[in-house]
Backbone as ProteinMPNN parsed JSONL, in Angstrom:
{"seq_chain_A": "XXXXXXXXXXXXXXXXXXXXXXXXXXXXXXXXXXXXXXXXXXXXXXXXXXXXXXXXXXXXXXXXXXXXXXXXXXXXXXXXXXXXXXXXXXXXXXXXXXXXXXXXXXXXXXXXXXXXXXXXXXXXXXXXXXXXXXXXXXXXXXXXXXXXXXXXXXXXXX", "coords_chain_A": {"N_chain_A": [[12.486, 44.834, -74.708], [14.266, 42.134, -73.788], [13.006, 38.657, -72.978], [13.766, 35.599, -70.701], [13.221, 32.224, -71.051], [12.703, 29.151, -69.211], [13.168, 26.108, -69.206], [12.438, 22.419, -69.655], [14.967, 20.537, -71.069], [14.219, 18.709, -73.691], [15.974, 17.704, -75.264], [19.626, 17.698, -75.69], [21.645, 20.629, -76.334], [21.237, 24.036, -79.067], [18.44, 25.445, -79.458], [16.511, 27.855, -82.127], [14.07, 29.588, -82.315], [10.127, 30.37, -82.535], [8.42, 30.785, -79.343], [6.287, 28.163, -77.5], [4.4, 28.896, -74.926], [3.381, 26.214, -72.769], [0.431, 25.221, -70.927], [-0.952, 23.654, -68.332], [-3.744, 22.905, -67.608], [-5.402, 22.127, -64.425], [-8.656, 20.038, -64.542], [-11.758, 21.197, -63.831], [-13.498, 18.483, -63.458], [-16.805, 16.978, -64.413], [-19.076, 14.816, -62.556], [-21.348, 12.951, -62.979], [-24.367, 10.969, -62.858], [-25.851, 8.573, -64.721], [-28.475, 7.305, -65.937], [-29.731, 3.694, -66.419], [-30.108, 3.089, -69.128], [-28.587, 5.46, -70.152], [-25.78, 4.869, -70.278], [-24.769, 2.942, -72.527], [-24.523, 4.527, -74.502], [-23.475, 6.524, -73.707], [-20.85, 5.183, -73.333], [-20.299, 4.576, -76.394], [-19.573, 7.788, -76.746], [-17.358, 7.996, -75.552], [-15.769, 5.788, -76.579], [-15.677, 7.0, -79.474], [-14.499, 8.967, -78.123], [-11.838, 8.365, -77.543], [-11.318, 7.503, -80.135], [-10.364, 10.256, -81.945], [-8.451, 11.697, -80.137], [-6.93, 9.62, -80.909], [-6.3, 9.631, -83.853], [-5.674, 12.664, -83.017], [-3.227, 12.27, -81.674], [-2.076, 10.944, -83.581], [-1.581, 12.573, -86.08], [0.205, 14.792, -84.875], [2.595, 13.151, -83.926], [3.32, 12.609, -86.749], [3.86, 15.261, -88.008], [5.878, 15.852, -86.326], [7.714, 13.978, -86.83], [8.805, 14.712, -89.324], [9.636, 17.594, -88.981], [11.121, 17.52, -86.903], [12.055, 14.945, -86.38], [12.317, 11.411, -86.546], [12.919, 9.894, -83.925], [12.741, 11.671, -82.111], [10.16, 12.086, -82.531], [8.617, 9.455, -81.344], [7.924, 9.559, -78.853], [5.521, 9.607, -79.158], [4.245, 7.2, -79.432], [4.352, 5.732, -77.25], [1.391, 7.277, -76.255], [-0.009, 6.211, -77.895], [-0.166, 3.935, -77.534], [-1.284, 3.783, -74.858], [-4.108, 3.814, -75.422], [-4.614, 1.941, -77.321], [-4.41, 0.09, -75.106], [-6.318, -2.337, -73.175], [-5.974, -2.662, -70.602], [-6.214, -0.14, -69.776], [-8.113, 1.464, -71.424], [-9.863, 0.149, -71.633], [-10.587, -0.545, -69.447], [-11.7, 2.067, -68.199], [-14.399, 2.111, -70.009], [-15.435, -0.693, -68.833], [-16.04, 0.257, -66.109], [-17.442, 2.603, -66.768], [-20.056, 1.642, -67.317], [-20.278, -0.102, -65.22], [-20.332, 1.61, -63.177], [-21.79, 3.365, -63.39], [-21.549, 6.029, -64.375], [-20.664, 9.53, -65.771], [-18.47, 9.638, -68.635], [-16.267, 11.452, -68.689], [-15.844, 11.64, -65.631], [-14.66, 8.764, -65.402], [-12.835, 8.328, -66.738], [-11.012, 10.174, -65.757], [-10.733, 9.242, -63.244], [-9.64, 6.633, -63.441], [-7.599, 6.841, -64.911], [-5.797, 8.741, -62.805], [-5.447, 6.67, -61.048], [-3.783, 4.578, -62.626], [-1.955, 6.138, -63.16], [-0.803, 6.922, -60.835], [-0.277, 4.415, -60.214], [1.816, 3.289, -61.922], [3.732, 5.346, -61.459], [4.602, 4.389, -58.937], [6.108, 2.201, -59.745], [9.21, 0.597, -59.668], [10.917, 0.629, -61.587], [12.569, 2.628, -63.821], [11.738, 3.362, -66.506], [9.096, 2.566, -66.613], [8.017, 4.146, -64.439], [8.525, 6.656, -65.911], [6.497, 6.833, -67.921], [4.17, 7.159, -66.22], [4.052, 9.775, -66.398], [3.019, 10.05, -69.338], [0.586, 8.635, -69.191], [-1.302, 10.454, -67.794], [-0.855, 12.483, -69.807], [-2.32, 11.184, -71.599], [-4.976, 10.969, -70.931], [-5.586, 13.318, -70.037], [-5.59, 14.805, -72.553], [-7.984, 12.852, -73.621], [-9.786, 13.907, -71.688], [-10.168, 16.435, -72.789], [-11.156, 16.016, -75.445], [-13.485, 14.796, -74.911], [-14.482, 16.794, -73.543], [-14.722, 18.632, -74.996], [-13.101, 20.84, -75.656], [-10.047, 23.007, -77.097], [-7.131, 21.185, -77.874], [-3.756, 21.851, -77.342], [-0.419, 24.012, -77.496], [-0.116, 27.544, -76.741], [1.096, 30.244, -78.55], [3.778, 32.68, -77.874], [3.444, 35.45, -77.516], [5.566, 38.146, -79.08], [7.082, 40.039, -76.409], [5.662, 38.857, -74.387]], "CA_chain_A": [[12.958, 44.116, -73.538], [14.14, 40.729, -74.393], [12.61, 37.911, -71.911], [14.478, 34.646, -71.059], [12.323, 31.732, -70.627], [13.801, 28.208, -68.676], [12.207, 24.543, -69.42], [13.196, 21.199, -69.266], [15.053, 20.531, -72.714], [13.926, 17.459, -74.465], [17.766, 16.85, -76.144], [20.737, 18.595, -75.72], [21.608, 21.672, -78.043], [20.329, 24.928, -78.439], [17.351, 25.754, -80.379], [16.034, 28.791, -82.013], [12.2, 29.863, -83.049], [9.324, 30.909, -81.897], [8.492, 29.389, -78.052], [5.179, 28.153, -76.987], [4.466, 28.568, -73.72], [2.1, 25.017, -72.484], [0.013, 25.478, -69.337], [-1.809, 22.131, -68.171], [-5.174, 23.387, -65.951], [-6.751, 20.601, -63.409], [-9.914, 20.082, -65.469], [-13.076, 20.478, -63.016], [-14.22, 17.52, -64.09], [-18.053, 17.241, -63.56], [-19.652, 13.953, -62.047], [-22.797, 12.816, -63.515], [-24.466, 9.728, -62.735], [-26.011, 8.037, -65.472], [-29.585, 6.339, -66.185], [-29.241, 3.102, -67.139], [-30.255, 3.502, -70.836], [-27.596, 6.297, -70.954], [-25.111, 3.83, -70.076], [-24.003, 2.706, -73.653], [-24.355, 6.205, -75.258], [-22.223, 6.899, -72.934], [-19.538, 4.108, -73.848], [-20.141, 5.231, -77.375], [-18.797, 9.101, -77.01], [-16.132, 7.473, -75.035], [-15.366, 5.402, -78.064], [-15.347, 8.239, -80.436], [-13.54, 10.429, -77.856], [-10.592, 7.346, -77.994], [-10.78, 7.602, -82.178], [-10.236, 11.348, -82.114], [-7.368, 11.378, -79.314], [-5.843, 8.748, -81.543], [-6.053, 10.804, -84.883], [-4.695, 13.915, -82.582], [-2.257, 12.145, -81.133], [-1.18, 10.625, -85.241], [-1.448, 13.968, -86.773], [1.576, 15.475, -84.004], [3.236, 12.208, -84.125], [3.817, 12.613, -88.429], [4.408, 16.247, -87.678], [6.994, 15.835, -85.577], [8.827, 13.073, -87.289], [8.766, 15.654, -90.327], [10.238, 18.681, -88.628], [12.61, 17.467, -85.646], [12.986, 13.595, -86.411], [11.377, 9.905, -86.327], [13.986, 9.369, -82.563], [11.927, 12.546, -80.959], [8.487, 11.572, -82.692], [8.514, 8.083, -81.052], [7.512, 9.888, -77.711], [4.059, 9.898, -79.003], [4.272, 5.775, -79.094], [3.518, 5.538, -75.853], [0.82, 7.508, -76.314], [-0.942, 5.693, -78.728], [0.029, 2.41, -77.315], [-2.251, 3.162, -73.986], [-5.008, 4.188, -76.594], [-5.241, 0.84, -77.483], [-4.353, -1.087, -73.937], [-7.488, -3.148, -72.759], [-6.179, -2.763, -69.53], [-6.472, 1.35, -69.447], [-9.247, 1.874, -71.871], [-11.104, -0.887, -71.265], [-11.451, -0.726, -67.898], [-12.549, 3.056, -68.431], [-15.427, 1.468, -71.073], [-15.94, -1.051, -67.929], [-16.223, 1.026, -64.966], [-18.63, 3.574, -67.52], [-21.074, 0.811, -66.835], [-20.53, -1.055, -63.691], [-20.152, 2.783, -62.204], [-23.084, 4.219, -64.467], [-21.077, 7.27, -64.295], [-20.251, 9.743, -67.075], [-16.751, 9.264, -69.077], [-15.309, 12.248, -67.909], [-15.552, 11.001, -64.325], [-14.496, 7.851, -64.991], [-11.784, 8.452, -67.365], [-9.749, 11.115, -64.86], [-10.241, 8.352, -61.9], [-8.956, 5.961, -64.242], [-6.111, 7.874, -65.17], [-5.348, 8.803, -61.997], [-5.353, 5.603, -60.254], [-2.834, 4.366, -63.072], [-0.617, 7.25, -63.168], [-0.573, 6.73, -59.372], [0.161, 2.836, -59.817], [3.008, 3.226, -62.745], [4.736, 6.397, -60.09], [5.531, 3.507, -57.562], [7.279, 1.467, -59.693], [10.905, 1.045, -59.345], [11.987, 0.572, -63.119], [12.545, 4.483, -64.477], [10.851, 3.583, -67.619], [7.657, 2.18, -66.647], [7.498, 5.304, -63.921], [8.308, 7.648, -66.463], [4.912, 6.294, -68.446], [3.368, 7.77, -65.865], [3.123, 11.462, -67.323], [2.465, 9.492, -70.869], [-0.397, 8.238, -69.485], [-1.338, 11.572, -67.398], [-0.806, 13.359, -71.122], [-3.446, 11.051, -72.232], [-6.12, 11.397, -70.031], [-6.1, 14.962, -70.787], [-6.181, 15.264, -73.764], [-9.59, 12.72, -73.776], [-11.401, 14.834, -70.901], [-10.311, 17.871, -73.486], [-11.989, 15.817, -76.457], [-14.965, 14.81, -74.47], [-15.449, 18.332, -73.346], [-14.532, 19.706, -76.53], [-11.795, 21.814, -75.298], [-9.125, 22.67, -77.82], [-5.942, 21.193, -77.31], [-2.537, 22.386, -77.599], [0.152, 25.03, -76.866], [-0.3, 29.246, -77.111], [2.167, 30.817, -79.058], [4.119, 33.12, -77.079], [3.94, 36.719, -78.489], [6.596, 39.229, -78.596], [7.274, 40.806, -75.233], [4.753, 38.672, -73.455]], "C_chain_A": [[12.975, 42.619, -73.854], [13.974, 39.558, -73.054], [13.321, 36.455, -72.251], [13.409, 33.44, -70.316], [13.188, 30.181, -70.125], [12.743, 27.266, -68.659], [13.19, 24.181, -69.016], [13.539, 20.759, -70.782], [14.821, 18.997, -73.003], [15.335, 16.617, -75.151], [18.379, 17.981, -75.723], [20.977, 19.499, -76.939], [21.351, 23.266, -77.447], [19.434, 25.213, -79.753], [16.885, 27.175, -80.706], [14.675, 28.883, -82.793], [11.274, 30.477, -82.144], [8.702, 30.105, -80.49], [6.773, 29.714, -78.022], [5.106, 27.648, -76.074], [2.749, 27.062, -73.425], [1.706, 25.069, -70.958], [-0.876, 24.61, -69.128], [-3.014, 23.105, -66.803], [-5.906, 22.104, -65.745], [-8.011, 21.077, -63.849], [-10.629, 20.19, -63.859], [-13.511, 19.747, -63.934], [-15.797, 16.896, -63.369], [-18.581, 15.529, -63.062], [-21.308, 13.731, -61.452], [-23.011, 11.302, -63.375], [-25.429, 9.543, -63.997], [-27.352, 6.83, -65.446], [-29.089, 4.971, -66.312], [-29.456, 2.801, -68.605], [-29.506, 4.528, -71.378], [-26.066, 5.656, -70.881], [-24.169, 3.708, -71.187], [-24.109, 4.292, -74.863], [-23.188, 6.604, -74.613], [-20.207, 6.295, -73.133], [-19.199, 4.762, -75.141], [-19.766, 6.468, -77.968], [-17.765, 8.621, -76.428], [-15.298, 6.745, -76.115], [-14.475, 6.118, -79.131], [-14.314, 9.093, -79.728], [-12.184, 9.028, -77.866], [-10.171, 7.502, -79.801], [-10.166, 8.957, -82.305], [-9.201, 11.561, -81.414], [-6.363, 10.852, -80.304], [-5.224, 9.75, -83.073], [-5.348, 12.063, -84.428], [-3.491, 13.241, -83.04], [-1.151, 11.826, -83.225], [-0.803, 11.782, -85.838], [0.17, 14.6, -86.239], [2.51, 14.322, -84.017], [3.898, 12.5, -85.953], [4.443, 13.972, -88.026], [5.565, 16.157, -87.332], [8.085, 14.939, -85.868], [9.487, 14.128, -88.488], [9.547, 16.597, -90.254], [11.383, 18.505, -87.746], [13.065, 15.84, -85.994], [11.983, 12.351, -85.689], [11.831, 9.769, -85.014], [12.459, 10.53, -81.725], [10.607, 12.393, -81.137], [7.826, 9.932, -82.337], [7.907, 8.477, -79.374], [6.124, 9.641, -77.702], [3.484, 8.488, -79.433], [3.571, 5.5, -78.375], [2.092, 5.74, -75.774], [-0.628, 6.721, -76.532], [-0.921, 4.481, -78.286], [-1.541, 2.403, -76.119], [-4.128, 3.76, -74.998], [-5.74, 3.065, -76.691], [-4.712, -0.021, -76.598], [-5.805, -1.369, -73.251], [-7.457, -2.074, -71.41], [-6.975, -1.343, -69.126], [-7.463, 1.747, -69.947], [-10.558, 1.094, -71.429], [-12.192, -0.878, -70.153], [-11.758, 1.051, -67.521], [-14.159, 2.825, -68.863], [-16.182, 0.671, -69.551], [-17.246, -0.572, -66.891], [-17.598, 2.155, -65.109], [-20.059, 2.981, -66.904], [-21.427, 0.179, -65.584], [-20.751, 0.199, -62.669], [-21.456, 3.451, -62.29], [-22.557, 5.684, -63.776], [-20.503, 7.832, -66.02], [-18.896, 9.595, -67.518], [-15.657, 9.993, -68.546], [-14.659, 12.216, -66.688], [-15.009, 10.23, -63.895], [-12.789, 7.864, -65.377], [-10.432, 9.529, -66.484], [-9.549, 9.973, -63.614], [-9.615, 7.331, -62.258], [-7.31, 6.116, -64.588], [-5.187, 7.806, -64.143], [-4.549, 7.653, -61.208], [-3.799, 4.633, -61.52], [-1.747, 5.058, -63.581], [0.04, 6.725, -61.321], [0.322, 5.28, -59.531], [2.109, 3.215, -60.879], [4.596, 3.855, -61.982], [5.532, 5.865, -59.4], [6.071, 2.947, -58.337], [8.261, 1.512, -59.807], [11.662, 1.124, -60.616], [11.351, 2.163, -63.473], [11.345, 4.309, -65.795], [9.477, 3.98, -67.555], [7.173, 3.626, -65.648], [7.521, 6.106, -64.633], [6.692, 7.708, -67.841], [3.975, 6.775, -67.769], [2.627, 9.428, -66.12], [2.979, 11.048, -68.376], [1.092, 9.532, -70.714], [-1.276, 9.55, -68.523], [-1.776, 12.739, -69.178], [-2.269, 12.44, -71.525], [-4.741, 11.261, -71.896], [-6.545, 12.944, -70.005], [-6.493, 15.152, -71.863], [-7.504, 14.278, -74.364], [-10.06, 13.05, -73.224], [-11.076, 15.807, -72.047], [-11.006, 17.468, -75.036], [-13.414, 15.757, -76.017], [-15.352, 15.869, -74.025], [-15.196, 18.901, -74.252], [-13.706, 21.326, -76.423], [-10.865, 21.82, -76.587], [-8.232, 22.395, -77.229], [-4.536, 21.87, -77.933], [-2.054, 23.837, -76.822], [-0.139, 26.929, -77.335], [1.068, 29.584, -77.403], [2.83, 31.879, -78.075], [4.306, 34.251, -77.704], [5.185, 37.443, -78.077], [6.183, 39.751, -77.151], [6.182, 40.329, -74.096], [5.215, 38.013, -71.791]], "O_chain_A": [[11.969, 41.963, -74.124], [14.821, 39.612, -72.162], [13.511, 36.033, -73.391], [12.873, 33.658, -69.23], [14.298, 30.021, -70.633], [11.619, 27.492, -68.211], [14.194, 24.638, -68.471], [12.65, 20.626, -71.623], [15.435, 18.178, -72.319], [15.575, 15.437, -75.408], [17.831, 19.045, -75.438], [20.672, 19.294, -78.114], [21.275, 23.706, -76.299], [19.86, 25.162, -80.906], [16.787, 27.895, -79.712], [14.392, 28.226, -83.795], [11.621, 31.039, -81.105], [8.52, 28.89, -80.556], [6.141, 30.735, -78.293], [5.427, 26.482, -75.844], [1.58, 27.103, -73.807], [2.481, 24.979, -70.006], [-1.85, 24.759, -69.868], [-2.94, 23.623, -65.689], [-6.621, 21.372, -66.43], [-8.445, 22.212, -63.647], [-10.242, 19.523, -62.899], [-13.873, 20.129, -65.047], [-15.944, 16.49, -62.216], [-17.873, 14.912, -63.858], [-22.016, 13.997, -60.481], [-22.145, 10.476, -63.664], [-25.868, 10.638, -64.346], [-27.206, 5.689, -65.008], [-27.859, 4.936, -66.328], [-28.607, 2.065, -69.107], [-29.488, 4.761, -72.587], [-25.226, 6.179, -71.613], [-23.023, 4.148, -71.108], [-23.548, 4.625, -75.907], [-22.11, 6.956, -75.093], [-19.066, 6.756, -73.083], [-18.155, 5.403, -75.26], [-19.597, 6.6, -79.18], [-16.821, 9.007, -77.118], [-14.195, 7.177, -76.45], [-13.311, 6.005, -79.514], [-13.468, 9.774, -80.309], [-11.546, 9.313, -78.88], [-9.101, 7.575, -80.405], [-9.132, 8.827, -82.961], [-8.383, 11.765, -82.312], [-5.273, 11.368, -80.551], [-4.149, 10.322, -83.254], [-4.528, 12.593, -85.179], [-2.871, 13.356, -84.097], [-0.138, 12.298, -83.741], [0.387, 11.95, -86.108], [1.1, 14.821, -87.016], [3.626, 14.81, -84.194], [5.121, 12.545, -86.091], [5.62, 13.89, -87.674], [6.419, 16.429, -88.176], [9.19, 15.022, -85.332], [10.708, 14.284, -88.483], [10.295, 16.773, -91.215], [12.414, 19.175, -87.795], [14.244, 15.499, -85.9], [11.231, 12.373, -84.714], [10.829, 9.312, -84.465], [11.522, 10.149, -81.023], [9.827, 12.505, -80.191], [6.869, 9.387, -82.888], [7.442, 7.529, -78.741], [5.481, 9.475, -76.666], [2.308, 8.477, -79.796], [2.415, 5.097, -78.505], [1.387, 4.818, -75.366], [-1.682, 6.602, -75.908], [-1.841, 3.793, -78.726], [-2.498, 1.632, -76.2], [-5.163, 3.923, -74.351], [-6.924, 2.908, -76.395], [-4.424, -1.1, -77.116], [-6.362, -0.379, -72.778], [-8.239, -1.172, -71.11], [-7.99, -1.282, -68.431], [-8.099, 2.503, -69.212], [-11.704, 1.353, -71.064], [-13.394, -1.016, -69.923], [-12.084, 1.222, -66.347], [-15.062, 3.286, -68.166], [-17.217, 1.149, -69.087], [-18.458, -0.763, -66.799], [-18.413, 2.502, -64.254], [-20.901, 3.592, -66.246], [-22.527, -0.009, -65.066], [-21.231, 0.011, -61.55], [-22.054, 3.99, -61.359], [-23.107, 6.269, -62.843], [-20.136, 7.173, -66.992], [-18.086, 9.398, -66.612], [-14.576, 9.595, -68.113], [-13.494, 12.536, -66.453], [-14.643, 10.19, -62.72], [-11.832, 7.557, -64.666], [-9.218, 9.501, -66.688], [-8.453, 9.802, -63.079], [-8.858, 6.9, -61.388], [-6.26, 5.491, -64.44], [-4.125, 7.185, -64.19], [-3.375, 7.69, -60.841], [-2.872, 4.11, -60.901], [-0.827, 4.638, -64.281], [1.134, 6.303, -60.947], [1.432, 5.127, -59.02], [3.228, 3.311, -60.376], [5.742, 3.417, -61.889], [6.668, 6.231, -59.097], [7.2, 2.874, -57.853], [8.646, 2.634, -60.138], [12.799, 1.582, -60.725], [10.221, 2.65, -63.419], [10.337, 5.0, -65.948], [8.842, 4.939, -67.995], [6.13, 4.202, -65.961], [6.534, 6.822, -64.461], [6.177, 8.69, -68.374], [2.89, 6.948, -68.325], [1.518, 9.962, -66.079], [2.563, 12.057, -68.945], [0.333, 10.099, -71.5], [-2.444, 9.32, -68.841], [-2.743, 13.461, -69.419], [-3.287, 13.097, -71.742], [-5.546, 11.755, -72.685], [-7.652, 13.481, -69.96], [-7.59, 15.607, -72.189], [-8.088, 14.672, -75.374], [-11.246, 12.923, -73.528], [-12.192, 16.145, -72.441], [-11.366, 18.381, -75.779], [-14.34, 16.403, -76.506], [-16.563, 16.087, -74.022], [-15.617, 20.058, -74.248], [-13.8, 22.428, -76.964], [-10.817, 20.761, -77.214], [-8.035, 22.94, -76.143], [-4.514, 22.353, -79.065], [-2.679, 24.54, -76.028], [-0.357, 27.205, -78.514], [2.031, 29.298, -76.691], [2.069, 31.909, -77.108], [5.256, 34.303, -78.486], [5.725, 37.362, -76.974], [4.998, 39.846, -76.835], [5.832, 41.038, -73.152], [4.35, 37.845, -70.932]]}, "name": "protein", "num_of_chains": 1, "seq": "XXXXXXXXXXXXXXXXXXXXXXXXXXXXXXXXXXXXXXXXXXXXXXXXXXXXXXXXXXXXXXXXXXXXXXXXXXXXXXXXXXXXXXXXXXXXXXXXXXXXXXXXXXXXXXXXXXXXXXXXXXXXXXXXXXXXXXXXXXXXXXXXXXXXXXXXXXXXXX"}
């Protein structure tokens, strides 16, 4: 029984291979308050979970220039750009402290609140940055909880 599956295509065309279906789940994300001597430990897996994110995100970035093209592997730019923006990480790193809350907590309200802000604005670009920066925030609650990331292959007849 052959199954027909319907996205949103990335380019025009038609493509053939094997599909992987991607299913995003709303993290419970837990909310832990924080000593203040756990404070900068705390900054410091936050840190690391930013280095590791970044290395993902490079790894699928080369990939993808490799197999489909440098034009479609520039998506993961963005990515890396809010990686290293003050404004977005920083004030994650901030908030860690001034909140004495854990990263996970801070880093989804973080997220949120600038997915939310980017949404309203009126230039397409900068709103469409908003699932960039949505994509990123996932995939550091899924480093800091040590989730794997990525898509499930889609078997025959599933």
């Amino acid at each position: 029984m052959e199954r027909v599956y319907r996205g949103i295509a990335a380019s025009e065309g038609l493509a053939v291979g094997p599909a992987f279906l991607w299913r995003t789940q709303a993290a419970d994300v837990p909310v832990r308050p924080l000593a203040p001597e756990q404070v900068a430990i705390e900054q410091e897996r936050f840190e690391a979970a930013v280095a590791t994110a970044k290395q993902q995100i490079t790894h699928i970035r080369e990939r993808t220039a490799a197999q489909v093209g440098e034009a479609e592997a520039r998506v993961f730019d963005a990515h890396l750009a809010f990686l290293d923006d003050p404004a977005y990480v920083g004030e994650i790193g901030r908030r860690i402290a001034a909140d004495q809350l854990n990263a996970e907590a801070v880093c989804q309200q973080v997220t949120e609140a600038t997915a939310d802000m980017l949404a309203a604005i009126a230039d397409e670009y900068l709103r469409a940055r908003a699932d960039d920066i949505r994509d990123v925030g996932r995939r550091l609650l899924q480093v800091l909880s040590g989730v794997e990331t990525g898509g499930r292959n889609v078997p025959d007849g599933a």
